[in-house]
mmCIF file as gemmi writes it, N, C-alpha and C atoms, coordinates in Angstrom:
data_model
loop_
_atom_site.group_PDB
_atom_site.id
_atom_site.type_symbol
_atom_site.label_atom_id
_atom_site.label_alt_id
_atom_site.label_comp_id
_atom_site.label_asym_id
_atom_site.label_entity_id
_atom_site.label_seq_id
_atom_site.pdbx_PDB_ins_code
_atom_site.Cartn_x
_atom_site.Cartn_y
_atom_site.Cartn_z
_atom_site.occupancy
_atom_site.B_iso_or_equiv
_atom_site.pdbx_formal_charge
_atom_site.auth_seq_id
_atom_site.auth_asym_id
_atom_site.pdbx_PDB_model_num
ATOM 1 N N . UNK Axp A 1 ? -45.168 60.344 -36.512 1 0 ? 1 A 1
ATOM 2 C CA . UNK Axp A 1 ? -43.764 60.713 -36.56 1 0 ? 1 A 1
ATOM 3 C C . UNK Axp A 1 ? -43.198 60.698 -35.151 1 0 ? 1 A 1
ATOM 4 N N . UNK Axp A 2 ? -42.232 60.118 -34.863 1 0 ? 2 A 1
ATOM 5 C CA . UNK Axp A 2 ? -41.367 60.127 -33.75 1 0 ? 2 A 1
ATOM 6 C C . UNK Axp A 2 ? -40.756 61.356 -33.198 1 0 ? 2 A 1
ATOM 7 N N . UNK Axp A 3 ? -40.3 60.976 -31.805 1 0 ? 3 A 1
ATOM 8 C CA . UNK Axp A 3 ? -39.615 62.808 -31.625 1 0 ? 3 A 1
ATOM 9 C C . UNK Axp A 3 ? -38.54 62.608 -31.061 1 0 ? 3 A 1
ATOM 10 N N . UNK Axp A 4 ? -37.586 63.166 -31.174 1 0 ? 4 A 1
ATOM 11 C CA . UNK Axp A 4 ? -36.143 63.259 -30.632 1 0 ? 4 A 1
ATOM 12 C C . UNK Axp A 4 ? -35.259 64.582 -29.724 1 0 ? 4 A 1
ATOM 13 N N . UNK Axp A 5 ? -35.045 64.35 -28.853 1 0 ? 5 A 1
ATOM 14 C CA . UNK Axp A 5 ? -34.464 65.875 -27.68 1 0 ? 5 A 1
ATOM 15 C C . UNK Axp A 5 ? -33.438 65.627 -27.362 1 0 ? 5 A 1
ATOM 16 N N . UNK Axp A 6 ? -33.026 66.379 -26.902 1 0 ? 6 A 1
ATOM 17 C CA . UNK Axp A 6 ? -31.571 66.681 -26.261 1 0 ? 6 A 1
ATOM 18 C C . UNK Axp A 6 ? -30.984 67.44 -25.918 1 0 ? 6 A 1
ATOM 19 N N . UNK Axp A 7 ? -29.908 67.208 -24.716 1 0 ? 7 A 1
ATOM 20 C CA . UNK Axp A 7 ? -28.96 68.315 -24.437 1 0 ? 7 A 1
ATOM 21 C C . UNK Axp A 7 ? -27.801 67.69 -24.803 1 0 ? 7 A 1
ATOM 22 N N . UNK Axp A 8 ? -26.571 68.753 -24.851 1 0 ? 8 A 1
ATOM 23 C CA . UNK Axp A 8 ? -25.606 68.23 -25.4 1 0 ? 8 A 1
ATOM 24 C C . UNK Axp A 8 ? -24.495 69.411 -24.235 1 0 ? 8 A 1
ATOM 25 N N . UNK Axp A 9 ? -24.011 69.122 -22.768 1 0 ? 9 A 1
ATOM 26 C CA . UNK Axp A 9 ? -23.359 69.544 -22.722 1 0 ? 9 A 1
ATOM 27 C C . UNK Axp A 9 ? -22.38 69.248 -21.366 1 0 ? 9 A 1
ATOM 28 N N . UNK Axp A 10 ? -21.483 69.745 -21.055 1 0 ? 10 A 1
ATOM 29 C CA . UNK Axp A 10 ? -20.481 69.11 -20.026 1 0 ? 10 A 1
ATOM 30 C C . UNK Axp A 10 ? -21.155 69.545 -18.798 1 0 ? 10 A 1
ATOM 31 N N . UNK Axp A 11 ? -21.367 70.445 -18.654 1 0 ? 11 A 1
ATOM 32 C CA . UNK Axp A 11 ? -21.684 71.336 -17.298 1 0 ? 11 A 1
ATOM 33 C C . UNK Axp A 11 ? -23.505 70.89 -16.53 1 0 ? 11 A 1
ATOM 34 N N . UNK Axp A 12 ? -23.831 69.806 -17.949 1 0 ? 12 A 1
ATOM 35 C CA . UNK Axp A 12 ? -25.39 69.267 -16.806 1 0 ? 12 A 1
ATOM 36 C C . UNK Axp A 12 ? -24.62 68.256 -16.723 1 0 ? 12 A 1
ATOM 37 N N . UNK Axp A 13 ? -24.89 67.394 -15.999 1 0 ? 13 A 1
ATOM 38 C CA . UNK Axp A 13 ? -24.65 66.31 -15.712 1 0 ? 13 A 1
ATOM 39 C C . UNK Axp A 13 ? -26.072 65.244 -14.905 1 0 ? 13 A 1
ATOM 40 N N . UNK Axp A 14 ? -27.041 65.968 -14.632 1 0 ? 14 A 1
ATOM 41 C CA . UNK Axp A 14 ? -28.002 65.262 -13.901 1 0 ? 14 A 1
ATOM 42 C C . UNK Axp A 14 ? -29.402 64.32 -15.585 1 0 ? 14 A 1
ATOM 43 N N . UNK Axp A 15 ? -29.37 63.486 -14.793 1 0 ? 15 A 1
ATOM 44 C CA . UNK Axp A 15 ? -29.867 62.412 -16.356 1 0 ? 15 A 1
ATOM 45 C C . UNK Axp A 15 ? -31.72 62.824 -16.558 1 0 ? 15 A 1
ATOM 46 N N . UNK Axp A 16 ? -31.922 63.494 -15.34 1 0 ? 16 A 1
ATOM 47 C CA . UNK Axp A 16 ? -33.674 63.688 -15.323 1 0 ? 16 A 1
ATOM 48 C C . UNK Axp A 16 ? -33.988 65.235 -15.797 1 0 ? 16 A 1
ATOM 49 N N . UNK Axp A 17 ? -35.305 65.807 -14.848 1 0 ? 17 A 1
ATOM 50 C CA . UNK Axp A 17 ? -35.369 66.71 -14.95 1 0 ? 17 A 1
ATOM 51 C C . UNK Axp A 17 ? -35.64 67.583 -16.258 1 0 ? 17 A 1
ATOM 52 N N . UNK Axp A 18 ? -34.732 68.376 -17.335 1 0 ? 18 A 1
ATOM 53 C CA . UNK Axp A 18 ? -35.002 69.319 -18.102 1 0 ? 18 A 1
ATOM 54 C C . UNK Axp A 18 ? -35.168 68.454 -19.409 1 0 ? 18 A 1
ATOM 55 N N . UNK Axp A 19 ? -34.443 67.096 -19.467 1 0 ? 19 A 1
ATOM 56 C CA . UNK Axp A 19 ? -34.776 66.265 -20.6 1 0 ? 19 A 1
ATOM 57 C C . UNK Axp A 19 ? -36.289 65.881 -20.363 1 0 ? 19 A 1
ATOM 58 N N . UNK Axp A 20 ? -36.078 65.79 -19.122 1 0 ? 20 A 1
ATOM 59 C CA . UNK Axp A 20 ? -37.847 64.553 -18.658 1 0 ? 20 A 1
ATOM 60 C C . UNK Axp A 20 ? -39.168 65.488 -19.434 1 0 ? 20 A 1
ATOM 61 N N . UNK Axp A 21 ? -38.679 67.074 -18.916 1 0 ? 21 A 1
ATOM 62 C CA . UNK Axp A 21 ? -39.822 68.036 -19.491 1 0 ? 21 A 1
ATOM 63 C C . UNK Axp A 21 ? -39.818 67.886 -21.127 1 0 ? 21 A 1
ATOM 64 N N . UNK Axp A 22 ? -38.386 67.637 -21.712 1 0 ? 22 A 1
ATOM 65 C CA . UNK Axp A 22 ? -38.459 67.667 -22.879 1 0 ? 22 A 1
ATOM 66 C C . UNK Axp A 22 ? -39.104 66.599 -23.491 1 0 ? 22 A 1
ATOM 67 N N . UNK Axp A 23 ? -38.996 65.506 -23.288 1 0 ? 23 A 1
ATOM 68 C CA . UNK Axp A 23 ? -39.595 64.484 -23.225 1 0 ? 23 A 1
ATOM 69 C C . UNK Axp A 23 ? -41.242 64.424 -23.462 1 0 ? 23 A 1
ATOM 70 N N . UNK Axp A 24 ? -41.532 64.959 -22.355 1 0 ? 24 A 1
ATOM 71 C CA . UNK Axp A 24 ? -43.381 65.337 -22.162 1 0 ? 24 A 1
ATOM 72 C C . UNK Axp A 24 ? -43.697 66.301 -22.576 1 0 ? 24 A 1
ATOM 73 N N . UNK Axp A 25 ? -42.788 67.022 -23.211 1 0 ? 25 A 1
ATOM 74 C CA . UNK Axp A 25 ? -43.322 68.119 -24.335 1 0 ? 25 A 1
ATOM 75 C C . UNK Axp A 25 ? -43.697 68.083 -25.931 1 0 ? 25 A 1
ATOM 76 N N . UNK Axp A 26 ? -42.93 66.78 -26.27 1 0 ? 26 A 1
ATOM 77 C CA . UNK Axp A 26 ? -43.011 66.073 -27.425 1 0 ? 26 A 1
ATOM 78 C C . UNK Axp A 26 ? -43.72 64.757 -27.634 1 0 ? 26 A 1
ATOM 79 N N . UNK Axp A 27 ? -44.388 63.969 -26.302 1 0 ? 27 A 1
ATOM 80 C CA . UNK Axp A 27 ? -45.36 62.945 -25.879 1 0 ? 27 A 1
ATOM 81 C C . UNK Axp A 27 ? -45.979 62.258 -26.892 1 0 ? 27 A 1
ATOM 82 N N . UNK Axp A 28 ? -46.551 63.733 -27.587 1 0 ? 28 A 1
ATOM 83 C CA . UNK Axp A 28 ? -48.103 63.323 -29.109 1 0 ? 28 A 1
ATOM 84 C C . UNK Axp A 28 ? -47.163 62.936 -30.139 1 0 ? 28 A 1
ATOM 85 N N . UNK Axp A 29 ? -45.349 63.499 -30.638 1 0 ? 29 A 1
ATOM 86 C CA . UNK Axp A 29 ? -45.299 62.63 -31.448 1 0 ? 29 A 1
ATOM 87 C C . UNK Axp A 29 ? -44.856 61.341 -31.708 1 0 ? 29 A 1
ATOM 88 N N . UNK Axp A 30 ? -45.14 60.719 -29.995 1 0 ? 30 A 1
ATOM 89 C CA . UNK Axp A 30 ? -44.607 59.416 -30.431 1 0 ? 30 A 1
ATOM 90 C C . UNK Axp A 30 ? -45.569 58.756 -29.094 1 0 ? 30 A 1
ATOM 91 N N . UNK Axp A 31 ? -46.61 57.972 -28.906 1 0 ? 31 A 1
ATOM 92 C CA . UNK Axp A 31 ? -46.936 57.655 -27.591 1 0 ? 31 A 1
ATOM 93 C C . UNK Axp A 31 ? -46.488 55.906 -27.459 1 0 ? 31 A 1
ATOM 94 N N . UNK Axp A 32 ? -45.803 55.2 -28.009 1 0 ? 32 A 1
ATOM 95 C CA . UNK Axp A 32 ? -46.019 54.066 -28.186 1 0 ? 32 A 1
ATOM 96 C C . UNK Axp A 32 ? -44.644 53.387 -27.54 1 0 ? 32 A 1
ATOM 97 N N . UNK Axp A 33 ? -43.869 54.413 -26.976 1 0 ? 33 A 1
ATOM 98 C CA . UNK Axp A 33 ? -42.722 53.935 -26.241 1 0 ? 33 A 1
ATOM 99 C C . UNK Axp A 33 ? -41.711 55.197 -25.95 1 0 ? 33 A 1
ATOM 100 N N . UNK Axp A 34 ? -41.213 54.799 -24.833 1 0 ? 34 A 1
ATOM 101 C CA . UNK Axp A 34 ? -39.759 56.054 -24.845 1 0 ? 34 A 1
ATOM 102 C C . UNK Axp A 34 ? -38.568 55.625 -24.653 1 0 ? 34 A 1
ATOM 103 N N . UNK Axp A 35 ? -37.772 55.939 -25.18 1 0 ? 35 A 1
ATOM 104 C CA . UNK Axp A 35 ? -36.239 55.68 -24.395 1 0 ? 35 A 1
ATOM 105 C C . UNK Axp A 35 ? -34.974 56.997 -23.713 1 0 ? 35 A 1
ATOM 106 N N . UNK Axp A 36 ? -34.198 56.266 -23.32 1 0 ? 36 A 1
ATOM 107 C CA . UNK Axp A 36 ? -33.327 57.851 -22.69 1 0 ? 36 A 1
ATOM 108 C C . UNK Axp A 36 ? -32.301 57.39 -23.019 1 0 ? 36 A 1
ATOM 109 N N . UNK Axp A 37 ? -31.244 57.599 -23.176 1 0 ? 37 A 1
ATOM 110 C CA . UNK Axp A 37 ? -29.673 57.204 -23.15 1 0 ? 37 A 1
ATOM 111 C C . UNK Axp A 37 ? -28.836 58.858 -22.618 1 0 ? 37 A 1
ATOM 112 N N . UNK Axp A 38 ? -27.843 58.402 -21.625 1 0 ? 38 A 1
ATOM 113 C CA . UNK Axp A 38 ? -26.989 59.343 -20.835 1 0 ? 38 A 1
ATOM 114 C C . UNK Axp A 38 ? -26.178 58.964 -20.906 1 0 ? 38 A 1
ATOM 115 N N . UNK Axp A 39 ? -24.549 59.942 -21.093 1 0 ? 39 A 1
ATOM 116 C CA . UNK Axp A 39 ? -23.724 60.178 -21.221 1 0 ? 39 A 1
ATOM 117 C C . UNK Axp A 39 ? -23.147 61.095 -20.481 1 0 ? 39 A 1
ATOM 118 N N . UNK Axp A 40 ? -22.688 61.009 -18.692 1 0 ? 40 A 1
ATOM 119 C CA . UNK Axp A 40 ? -22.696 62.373 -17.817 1 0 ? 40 A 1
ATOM 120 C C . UNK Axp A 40 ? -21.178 62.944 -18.308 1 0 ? 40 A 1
ATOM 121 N N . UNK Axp A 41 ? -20.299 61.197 -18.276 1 0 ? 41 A 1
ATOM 122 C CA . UNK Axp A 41 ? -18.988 62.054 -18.643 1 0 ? 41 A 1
ATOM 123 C C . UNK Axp A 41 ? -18.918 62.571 -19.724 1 0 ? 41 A 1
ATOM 124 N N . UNK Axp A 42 ? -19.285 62.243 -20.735 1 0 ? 42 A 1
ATOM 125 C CA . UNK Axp A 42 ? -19.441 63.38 -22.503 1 0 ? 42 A 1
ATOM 126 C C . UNK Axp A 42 ? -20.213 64.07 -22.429 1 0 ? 42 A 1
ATOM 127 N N . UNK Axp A 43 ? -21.049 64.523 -21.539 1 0 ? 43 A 1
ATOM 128 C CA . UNK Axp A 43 ? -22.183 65.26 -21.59 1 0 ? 43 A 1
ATOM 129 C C . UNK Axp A 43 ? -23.49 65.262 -22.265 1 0 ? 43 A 1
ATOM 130 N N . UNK Axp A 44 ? -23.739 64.379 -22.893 1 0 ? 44 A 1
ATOM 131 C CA . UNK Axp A 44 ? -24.488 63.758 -23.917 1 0 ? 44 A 1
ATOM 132 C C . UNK Axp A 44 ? -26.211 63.16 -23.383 1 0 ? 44 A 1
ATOM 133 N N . UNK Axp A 45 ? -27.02 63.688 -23.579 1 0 ? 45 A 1
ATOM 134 C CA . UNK Axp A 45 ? -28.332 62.922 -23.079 1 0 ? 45 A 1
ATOM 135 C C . UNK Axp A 45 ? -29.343 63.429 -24.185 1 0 ? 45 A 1
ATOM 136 N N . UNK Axp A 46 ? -29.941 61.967 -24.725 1 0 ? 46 A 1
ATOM 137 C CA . UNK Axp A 46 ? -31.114 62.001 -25.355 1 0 ? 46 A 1
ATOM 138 C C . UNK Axp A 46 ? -32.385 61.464 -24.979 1 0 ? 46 A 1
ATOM 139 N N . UNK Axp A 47 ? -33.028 61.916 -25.579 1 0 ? 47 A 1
ATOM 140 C CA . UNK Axp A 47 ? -34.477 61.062 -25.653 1 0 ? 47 A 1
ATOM 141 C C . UNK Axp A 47 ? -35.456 61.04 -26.686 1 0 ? 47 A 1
ATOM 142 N N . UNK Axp A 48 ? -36.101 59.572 -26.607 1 0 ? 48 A 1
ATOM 143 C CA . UNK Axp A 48 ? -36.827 59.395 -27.683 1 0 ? 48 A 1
ATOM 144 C C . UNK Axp A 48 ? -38.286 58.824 -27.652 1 0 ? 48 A 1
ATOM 145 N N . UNK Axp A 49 ? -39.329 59.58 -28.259 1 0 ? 49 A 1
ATOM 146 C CA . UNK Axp A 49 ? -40.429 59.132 -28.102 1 0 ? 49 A 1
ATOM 147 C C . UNK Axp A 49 ? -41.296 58.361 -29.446 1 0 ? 49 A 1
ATOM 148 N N . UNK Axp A 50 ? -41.723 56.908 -29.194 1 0 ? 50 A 1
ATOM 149 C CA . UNK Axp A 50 ? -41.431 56.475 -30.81 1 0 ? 50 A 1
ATOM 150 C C . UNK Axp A 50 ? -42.93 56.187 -31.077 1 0 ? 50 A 1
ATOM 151 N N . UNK Axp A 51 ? -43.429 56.762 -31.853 1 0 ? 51 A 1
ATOM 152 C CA . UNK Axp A 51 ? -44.688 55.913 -32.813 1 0 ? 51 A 1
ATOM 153 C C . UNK Axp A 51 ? -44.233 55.038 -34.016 1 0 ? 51 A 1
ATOM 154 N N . UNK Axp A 52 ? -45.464 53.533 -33.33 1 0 ? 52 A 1
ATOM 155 C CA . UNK Axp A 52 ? -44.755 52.314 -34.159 1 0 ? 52 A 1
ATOM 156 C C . UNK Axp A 52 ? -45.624 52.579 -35.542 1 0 ? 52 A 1
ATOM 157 N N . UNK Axp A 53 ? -44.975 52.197 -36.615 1 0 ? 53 A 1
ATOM 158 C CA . UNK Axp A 53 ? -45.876 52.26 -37.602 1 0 ? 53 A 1
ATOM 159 C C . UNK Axp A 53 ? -46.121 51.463 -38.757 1 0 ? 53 A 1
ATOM 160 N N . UNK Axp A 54 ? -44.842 50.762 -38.805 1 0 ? 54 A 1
ATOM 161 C CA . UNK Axp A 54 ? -44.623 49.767 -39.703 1 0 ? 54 A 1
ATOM 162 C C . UNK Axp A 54 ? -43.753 48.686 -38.934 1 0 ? 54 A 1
ATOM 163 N N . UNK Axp A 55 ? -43.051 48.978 -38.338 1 0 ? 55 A 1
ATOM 164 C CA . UNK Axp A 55 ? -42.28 47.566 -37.065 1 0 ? 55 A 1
ATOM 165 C C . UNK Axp A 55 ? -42.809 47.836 -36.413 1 0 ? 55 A 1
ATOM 166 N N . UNK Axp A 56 ? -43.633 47.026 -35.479 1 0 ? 56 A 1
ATOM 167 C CA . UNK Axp A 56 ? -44.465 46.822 -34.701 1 0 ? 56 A 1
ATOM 168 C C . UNK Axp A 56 ? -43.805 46.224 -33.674 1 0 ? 56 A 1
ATOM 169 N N . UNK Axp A 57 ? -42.5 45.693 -33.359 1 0 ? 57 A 1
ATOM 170 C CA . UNK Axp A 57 ? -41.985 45.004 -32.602 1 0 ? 57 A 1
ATOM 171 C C . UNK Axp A 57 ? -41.461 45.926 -31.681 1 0 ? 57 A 1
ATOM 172 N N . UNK Axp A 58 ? -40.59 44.879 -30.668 1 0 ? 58 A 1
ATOM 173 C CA . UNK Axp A 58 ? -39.996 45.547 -29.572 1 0 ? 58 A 1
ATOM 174 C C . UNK Axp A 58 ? -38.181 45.662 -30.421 1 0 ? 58 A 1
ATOM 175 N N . UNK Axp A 59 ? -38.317 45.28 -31.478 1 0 ? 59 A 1
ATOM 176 C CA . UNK Axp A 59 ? -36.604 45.428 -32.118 1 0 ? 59 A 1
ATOM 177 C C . UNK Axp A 59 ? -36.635 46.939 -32.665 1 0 ? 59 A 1
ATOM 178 N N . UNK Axp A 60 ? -37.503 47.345 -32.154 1 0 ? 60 A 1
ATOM 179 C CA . UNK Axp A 60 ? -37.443 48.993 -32.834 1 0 ? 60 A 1
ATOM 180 C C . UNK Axp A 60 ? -37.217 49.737 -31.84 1 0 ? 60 A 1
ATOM 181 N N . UNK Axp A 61 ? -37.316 49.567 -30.573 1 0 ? 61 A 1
ATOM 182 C CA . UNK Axp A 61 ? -37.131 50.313 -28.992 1 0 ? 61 A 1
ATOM 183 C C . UNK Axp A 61 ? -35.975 51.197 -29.464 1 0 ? 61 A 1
ATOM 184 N N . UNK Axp A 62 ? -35.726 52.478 -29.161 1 0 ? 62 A 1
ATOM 185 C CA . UNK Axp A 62 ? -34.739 53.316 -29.43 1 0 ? 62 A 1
ATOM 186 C C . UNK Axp A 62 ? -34.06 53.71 -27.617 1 0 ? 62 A 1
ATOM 187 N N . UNK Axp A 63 ? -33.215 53.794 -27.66 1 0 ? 63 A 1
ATOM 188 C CA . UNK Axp A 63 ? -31.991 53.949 -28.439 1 0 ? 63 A 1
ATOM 189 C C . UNK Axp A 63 ? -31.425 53.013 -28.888 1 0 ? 63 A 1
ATOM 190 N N . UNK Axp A 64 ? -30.752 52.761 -30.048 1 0 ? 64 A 1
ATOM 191 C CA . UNK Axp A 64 ? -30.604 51.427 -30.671 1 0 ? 64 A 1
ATOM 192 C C . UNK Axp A 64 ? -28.908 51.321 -30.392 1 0 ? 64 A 1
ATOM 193 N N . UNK Axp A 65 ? -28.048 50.53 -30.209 1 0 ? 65 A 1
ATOM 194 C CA . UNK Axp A 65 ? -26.917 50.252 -29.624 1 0 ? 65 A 1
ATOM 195 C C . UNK Axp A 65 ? -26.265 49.26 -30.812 1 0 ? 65 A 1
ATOM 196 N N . UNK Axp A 66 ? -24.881 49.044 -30.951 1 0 ? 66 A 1
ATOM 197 C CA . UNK Axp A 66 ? -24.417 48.262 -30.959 1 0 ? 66 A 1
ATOM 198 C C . UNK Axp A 66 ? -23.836 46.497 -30.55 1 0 ? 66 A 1
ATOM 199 N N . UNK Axp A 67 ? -23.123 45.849 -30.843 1 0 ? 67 A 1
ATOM 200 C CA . UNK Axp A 67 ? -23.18 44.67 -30.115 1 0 ? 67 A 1
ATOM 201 C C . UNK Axp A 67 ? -22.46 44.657 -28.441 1 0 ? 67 A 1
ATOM 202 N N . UNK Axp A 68 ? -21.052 45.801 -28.834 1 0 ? 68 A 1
ATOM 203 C CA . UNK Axp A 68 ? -20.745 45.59 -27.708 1 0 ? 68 A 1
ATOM 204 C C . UNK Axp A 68 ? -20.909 47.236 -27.013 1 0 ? 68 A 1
ATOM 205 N N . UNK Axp A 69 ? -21.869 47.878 -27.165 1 0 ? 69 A 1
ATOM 206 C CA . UNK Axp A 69 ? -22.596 49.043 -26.91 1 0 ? 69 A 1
ATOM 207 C C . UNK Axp A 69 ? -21.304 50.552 -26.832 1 0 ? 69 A 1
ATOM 208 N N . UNK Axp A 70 ? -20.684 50.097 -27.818 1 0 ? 70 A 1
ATOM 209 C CA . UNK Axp A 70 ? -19.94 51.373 -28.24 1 0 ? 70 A 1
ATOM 210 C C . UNK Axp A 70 ? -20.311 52.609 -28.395 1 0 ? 70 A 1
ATOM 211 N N . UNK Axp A 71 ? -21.502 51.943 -29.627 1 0 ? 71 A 1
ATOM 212 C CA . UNK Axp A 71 ? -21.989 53.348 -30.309 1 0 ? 71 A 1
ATOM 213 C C . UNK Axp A 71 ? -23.507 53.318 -30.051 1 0 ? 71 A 1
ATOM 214 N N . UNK Axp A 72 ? -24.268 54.095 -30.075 1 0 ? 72 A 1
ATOM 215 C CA . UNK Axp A 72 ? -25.871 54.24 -30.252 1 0 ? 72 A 1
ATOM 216 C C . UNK Axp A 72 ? -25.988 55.553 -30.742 1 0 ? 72 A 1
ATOM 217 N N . UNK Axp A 73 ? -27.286 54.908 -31.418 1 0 ? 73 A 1
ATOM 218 C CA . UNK Axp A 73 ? -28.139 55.681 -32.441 1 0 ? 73 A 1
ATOM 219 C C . UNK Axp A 73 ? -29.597 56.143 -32.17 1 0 ? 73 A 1
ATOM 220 N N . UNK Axp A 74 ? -30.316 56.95 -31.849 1 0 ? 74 A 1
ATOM 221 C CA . UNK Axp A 74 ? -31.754 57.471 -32.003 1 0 ? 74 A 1
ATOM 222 C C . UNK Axp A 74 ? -31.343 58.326 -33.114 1 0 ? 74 A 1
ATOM 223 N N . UNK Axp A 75 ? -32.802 57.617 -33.413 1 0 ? 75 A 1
ATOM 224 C CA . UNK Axp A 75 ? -32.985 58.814 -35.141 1 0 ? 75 A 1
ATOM 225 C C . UNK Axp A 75 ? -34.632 58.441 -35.193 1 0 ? 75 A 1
ATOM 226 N N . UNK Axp A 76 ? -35.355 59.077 -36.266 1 0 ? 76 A 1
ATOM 227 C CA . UNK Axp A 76 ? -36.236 58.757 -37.032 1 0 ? 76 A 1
ATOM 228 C C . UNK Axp A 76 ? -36.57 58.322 -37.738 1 0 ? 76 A 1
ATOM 229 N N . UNK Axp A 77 ? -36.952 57.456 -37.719 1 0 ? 77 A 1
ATOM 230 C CA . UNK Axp A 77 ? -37.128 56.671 -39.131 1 0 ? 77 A 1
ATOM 231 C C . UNK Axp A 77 ? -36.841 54.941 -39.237 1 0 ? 77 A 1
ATOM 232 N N . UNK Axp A 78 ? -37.071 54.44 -40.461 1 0 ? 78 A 1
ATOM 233 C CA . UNK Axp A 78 ? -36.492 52.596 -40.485 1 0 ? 78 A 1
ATOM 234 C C . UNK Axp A 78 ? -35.234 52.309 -40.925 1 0 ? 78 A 1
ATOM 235 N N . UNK Axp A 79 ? -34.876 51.337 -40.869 1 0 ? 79 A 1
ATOM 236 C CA . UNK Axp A 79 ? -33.64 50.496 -41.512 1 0 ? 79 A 1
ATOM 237 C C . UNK Axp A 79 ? -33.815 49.598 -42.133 1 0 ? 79 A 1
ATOM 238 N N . UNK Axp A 80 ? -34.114 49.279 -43.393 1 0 ? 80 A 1
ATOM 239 C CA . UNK Axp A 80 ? -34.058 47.892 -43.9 1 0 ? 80 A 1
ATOM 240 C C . UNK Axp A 80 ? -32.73 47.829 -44.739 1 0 ? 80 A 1
């Protein structure tokens, strides 16, 4: 199972640090890749740690984006 963290707020603004711990605190449920996506002006920062299990590819790398990178998505789980 994959793992997902975050802060959500105006007043951090730095992209490392308290996510990074969050990050390596959740390591075991995903060792097979990570991603981060930041947002300083919305305040917005995630991260994601992914175990592959059925896509095996690199089209599963999270955070997953749009075409012209409007929107992105980390979650758990597939899409077919």
């Amino acid at each position: 199972m994959c793992g997902i963290c975050g802060i959500i707020s105006r007043a951090w603004d730095a992209p490392a640090g308290p996510l990074d711990a969050m990050a390596a605190a959740i390591r075991h449920r995903g060792t097979d890749a990570s991603g981060r996506f930041h947002d300083s002006e919305r305040g917005v920062h995630f991260a994601h740690q992914r175990l592959s299990i059925i896509d095996l590819s690199e089209r599963g790398q999270q955070p997953l984006f749009n075409e012209d990178r409007s929107l992105v998505l980390i979650c758990n789980g597939e899409f077919y």
